[in-house]
N, C-alpha and C positions, 0 to 999 in steps of 0.2 A: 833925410832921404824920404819922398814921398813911398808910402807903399800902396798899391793897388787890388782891389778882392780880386783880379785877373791880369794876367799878363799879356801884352796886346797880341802875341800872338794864339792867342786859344782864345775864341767866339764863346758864348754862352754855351750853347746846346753841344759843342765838342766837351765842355767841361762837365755838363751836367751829365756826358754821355762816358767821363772819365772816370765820375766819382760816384756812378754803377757798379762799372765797372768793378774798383775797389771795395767794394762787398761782394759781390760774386768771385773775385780771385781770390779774397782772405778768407774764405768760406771754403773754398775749394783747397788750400793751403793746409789749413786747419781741420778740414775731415779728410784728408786724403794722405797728407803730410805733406805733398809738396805740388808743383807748376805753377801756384797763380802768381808769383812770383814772374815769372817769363812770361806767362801770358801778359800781365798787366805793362810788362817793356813792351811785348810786341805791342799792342794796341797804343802806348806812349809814344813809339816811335813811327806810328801812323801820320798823327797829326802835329808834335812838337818839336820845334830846332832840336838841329840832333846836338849841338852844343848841348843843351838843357839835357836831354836823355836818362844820361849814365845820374848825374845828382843829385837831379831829381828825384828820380826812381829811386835812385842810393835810401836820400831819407825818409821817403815814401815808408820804404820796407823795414829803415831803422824804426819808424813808429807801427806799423803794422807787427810785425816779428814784437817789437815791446810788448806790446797788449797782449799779446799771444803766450808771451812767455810770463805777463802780470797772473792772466786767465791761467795759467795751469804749473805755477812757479813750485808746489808738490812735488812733480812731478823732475824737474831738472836734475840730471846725471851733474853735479855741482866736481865730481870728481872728472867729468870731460872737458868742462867747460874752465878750467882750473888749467891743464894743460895746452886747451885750443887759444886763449888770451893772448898767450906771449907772443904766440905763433903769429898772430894778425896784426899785433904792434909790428913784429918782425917783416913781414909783409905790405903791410902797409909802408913803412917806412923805406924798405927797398923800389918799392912803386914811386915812390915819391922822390927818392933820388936820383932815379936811373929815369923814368920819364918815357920808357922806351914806345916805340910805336913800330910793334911786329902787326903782320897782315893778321888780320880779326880772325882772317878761316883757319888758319894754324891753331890759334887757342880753342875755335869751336870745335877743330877736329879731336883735339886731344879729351878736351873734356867731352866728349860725346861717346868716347874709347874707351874712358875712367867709368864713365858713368855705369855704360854696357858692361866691364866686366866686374863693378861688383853688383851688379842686380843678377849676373845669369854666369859668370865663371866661378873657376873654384873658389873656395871661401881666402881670404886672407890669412896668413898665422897668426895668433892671439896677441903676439908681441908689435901686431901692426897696427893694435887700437889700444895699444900702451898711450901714457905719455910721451915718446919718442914720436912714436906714429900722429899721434892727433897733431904736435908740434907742427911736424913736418907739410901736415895736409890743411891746419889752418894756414900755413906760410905762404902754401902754394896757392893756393884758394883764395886769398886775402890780397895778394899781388896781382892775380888774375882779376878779379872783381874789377879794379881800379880802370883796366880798359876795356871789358868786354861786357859787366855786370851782368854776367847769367852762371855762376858757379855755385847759386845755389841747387841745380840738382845733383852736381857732385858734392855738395857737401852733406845733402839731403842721404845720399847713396853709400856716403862714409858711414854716418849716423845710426844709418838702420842698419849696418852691420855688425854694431855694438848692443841695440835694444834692442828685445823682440815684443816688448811691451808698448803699445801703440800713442798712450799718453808720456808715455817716457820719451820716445822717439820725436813726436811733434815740439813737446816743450823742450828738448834739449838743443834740438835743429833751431827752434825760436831763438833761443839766447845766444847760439855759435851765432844768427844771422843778425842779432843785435849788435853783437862784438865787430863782427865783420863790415857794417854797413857804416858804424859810427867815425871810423877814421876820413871817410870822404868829405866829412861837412870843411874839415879842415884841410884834406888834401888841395879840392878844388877850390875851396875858399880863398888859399896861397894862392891857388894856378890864377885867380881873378873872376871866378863866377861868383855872380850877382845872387844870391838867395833870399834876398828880400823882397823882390820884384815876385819871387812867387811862392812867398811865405803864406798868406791865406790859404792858398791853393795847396799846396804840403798838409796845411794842418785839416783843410778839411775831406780830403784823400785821406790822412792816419783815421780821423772819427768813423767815416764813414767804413775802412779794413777795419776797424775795431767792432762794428758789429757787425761785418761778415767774419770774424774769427769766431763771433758768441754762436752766431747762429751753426758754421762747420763745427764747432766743437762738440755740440748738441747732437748732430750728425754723430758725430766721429763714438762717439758712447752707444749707436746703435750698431757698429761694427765691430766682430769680437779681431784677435790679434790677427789669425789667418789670414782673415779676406781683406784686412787692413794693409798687410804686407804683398799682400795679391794685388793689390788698387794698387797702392804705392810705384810697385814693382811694373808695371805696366802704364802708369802717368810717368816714369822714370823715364822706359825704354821711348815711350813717344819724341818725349821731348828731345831726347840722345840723337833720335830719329831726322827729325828736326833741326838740331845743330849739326848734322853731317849734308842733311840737303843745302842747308845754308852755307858747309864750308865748299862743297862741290860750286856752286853757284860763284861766291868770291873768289875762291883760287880762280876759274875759269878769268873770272874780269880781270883779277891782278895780273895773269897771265897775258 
């Protein structure tokens, strides 16, 4: 199979304007703890078949989120990430067999709902970032990805409810969104997407998120825990923000 350093649909200067991009959102990721994640979909799904989208992006972030989690692997809550596993295998694999295709704005709505009330409701009970709990929330998380690929700020918003230590938080989120991105290469690979057509183009989107992680992390060491949770909390609620204008807008058209 011949492969190509481009794929015929993305021109030079959209690519060269993509994998900016990917340093500025894995910077932003990485000192903030989370969005450039969604940002880097919305600007992907400016210019790329929306077929390509979800995949893309998927491994995109499976290699950004790696590096993130290489860069600060000290740091990982290994006792979260031990309970979050089974949950995205689980997940994943129900995605995968069910197939389902509910209206996008229903899932943007609800995670925009999750997201809002653990950044600004009452706290959770402690028994809900158990192992039971993370299970539950990678499962949920990890089946959602499959069609809508933006449930990293609720998983980002679970996370920070368990850490209040800033490099704990980013690296642990890094390795859930490692776990969680990794079953796609295989999902859609079944479904019949082509990833070699824009294999170059993957790999060089991860190098160039890999030194937007170094440079946010550098960042993220000038921010103490507070104001870290303060950022976090407020690039959360935007986003949340964001996925409710977007489910208002869809519902309306499905309607």
């Amino acid at each position: 199979m011949e492969i190509t350093l481009l794929p015929e649909s993305l021109s030079v200067s959209v690519a060269l304007f993509l994998l900016a991009s990917s340093v500025v959102t894995s910077m932003i990721t990485a000192s903030l703890g989370a969005g450039g994640g969604v940002l880097l979909l919305i600007l992907m799904a400016t210019w790329m078949p929306a077929a390509a989208i979800i995949p893309v992006h998927g491994m995109i972030q499976l290699g950004s989120n790696g590096g993130r989690a290489i860069l600060t692997w000290k740091h990982i809550d290994w006792r979260t990430i031990a309970a979050f596993t089974p949950g995205v295998v689980a997940g994943a694999a129900a995605g995968a067999w069910l197939l389902v295709s509910l209206p996008a704005y229903l899932w943007q709505l609800t995670i925009a709902v999750f997201v809002l009330y653990l950044c600004w409701g009452p706290a959770l009970p402690k028994s809900a970032f158990g192992p039971v709990g993370v299970f539950i929330a990678a499962t949920v998380t990890s089946f959602v990805s499959l069609f809508v690929g933006a449930t990293g700020p609720l998983v980002a918003a679970f996370i920070k409810q368990i850490h209040a230590d800033r490099f704990r938080t980013v690296a642990t989120f890094a390795t859930a969104m490692v776990l969680q991105h990794a079953p796609k290469a295989l999902v859609f690979g079944v479904a019949g997407f082509v990833f070699a057509n824009w294999l170059p183009f993957i790999l060089a989107m991860i190098a160039c998120g890999f030194a937007g992680t170094w440079i946010g992390l550098h960042l993220l060491r000038s921010l103490n825990n507070r104001w870290f949770r303060i950022a976090l909390n407020l690039v959360l609620t935007l986003l949340a923000l964001r996925l409710m204008w977007q489910a208002s807008l869809a519902a309306h058209w499905w309607a």
